[in-house]
C-alpha positions as CSV (number, residue, x, y, z in Angstrom):
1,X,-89.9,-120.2,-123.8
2,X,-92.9,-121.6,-125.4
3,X,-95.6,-123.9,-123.3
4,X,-98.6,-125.4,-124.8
5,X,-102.1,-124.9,-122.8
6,X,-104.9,-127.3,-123.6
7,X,-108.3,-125.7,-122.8
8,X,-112.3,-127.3,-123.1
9,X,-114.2,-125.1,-125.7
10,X,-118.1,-125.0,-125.8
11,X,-119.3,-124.2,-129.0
12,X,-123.1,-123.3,-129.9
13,X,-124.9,-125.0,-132.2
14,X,-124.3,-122.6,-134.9
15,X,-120.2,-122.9,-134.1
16,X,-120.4,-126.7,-134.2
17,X,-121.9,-126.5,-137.5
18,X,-119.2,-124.1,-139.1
19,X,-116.6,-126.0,-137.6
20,X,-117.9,-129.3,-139.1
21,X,-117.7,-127.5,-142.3
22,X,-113.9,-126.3,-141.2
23,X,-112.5,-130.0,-140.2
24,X,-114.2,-131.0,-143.9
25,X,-112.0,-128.4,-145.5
26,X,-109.2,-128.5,-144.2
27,X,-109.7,-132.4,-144.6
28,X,-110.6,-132.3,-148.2
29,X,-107.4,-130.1,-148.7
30,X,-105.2,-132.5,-147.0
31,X,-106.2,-135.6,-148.7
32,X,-106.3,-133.3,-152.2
33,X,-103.0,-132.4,-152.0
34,X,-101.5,-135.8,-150.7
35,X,-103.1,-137.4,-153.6
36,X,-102.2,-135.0,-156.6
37,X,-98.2,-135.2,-155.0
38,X,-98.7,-138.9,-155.1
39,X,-99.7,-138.6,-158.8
40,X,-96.9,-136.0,-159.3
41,X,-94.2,-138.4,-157.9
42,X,-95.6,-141.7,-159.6
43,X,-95.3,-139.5,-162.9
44,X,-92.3,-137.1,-163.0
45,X,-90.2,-139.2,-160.2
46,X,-90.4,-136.0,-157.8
47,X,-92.7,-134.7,-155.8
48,X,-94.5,-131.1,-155.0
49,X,-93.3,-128.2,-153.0
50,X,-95.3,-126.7,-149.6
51,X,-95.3,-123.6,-151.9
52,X,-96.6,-124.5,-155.0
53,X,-99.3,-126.8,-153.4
54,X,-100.7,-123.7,-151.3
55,X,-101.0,-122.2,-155.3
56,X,-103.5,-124.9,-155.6
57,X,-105.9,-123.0,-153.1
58,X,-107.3,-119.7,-154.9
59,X,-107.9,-121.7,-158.2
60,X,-109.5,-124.5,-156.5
61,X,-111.8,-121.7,-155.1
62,X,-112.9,-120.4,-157.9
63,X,-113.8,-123.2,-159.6
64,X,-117.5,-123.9,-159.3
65,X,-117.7,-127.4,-157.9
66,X,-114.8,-126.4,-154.6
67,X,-115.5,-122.6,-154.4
68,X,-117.2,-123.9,-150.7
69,X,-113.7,-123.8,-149.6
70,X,-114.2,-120.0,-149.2
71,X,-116.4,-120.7,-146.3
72,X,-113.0,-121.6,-144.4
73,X,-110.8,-119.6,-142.9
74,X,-108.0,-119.2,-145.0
75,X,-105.1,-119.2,-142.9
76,X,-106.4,-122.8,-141.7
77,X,-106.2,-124.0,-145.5
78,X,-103.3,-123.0,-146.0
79,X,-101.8,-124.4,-142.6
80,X,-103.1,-128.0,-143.9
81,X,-101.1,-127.8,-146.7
82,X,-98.2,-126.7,-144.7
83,X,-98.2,-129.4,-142.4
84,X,-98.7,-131.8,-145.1
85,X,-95.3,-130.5,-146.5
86,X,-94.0,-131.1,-143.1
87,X,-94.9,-134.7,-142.9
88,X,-93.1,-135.2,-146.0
89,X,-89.8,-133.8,-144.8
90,X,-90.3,-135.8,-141.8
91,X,-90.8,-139.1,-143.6
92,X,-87.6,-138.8,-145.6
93,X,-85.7,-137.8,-142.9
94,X,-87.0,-140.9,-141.1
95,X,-88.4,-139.0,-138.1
96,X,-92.4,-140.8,-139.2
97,X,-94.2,-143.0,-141.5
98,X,-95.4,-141.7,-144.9
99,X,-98.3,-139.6,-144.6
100,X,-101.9,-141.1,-144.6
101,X,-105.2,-140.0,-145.9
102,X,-107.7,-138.6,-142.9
103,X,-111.2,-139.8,-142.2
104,X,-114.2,-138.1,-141.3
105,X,-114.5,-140.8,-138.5
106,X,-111.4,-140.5,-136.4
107,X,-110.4,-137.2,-134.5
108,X,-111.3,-133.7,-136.4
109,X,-108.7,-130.7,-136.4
110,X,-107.9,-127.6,-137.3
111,X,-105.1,-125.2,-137.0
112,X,-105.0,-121.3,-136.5
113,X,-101.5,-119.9,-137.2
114,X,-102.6,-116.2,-135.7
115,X,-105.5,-113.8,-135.4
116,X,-106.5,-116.0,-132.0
117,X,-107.3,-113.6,-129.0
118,X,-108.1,-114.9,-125.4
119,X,-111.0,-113.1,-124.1
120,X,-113.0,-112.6,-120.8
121,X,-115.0,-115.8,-121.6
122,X,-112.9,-117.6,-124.0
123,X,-111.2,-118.5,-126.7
124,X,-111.8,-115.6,-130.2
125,X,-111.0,-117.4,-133.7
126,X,-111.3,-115.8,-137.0
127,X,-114.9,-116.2,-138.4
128,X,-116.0,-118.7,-135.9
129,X,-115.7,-115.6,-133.0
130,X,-115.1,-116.3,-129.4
131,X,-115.7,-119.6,-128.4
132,X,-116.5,-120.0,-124.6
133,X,-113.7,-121.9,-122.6
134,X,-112.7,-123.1,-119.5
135,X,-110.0,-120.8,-118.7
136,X,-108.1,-121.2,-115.5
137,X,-105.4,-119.1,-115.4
138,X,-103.8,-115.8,-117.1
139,X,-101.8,-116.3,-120.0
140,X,-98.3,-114.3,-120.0
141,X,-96.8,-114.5,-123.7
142,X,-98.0,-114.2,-127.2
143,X,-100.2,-117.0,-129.1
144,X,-98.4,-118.3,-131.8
145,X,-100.7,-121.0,-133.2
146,X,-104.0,-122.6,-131.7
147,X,-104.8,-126.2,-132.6
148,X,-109.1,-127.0,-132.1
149,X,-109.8,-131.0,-132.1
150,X,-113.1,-132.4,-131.9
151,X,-113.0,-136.3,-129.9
152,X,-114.9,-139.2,-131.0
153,X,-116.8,-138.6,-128.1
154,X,-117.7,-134.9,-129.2
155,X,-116.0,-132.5,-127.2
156,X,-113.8,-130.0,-128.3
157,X,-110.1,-128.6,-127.2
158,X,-108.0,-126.0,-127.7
159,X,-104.5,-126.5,-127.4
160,X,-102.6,-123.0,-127.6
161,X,-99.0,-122.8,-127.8
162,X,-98.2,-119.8,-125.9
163,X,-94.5,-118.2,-126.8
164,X,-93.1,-115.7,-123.4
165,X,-89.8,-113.7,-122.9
166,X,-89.2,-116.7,-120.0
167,X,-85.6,-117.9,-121.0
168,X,-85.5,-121.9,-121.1
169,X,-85.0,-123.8,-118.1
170,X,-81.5,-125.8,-119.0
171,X,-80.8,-129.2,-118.4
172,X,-79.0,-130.1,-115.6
173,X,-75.9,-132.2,-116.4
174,X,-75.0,-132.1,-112.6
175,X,-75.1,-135.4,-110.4
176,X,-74.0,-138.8,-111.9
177,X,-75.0,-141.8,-113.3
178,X,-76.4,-145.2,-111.6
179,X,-76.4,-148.6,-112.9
180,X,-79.7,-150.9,-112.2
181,X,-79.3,-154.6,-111.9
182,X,-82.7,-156.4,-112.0
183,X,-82.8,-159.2,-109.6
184,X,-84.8,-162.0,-107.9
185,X,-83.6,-161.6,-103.7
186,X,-83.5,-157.9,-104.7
187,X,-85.8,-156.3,-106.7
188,X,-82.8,-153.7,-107.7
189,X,-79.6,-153.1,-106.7
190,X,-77.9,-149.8,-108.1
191,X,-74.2,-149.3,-108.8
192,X,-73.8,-147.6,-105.3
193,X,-74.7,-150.5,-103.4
194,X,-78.0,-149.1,-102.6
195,X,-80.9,-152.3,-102.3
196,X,-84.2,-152.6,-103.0
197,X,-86.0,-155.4,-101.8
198,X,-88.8,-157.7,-103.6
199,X,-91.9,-156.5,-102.7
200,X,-93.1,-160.1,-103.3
201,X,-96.7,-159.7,-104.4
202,X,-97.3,-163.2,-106.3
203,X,-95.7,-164.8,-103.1
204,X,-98.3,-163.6,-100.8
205,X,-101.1,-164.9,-102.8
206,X,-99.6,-168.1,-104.1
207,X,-101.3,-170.5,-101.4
208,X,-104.8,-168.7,-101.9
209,X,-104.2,-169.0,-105.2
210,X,-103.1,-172.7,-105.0
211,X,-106.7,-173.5,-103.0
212,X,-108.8,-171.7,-105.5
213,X,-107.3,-173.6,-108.2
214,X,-107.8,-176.8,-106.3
215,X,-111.5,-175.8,-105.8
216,X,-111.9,-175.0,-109.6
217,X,-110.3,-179.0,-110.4
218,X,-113.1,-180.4,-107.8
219,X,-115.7,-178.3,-109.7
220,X,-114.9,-179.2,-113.0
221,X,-115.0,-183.1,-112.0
222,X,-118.6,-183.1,-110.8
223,X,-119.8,-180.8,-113.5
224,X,-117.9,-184.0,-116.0
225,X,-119.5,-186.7,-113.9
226,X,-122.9,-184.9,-114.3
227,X,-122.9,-184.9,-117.7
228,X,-121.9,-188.6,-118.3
């Protein structure tokens, strides 16, 4: 069974700025890749694999002008790209939209697909080390990835999708089904004769309402008379 746990993180200063430098990366990589497979399909009518586009990582970091890349984790790169891939597939098979360019402005993430331990004060990620969280309860089950987003309002999550032996809880196809009928007298009336009365809200306040507005007319003809 697999559960996902969303936790507050509290970076220091020094884990802010690395993780600034993460969201750019993984960023940069998104909206690199997304463009050359643009290119690729406008050119050769197809477009690139997940595979082949994670190839583009070590020779983008050794050339000169991207080698900064290398200051990311590398996992988290090459998750970017994966998801990217995964976008794709869902676009074709109609499950989303085609997939966009990110800003720096809106919300900043990154994804850990392993290495991510929970310790007695918080959250341990590769090269950024443990990140102290607001943990309230014990974990039973293995981490499989860990998802850190940064809000507008700059505060950062962790949502951890936690995998356990727990078998899934099925769906009950006991009981039966009921029929709704929207109505004016009633405010529903199911298939089994069951009633629901209107609660009637707007009628309760239609005569205040009605003298308010009468007021408001009075109002408005002296404020007119005034002015002539």
């Amino acid at each position: 069974m697999r559960n996902v746990v969303k936790v507050r993180l509290y970076p220091t200063d020094d884990q802010k700025q690395a993780l600034a430098k993460a969201f750019g990366s993984v960023r940069w990589v998104w909206n690199y890749c997304l463009a050359l497979n643009n290119q690729t399909y406008k050119a050769t009518g197809k477009g690139i694999s997940g595979m082949e586009l994670k190839k583009q990582l070590p020779l983008l970091k050794k050339q000169e002008e991207t080698a900064w890349l290398k200051q990311t984790y590398s996992q988290c790169l090459q998750q970017a790209v994966l998801n990217l891939s995964q976008a794709f597939v869902n676009f074709f098979e109609k499950r989303s939209g085609y997939p966009r360019f990110k800003s720096k402005h809106g919300k900043q993430s990154i994804q850990y697909p392993q290495n991510v331990k929970i310790d007695s004060i918080g959250v341990k990620f590769p090269v950024l080390g443990t990140i102290k969280a607001n943990i309230h309860r014990i974990f039973e089950g293995k981490i499989k990835t860990v998802t850190i987003t940064k809000t507008k309002t700059d505060k950062y999550y962790a949502a951890l999708l936690i995998e356990s032996d727990e078998p899934e809880k099925p769906i009950s196809t006991r009981g039966k089904a009921i029929g709704i009928d929207l109505g004016i007298s009633h405010f529903a009336v199911t298939s089994d004769g069951s009633k629901y009365h209107n609660p009637r809200h707007f009628k309760k306040h239609e005569r205040n309402l009605k003298r308010k507005q009468q007021k408001l007319k009075i109002l408005n003809r002296g404020i007119k008379l005034e002015g002539l």
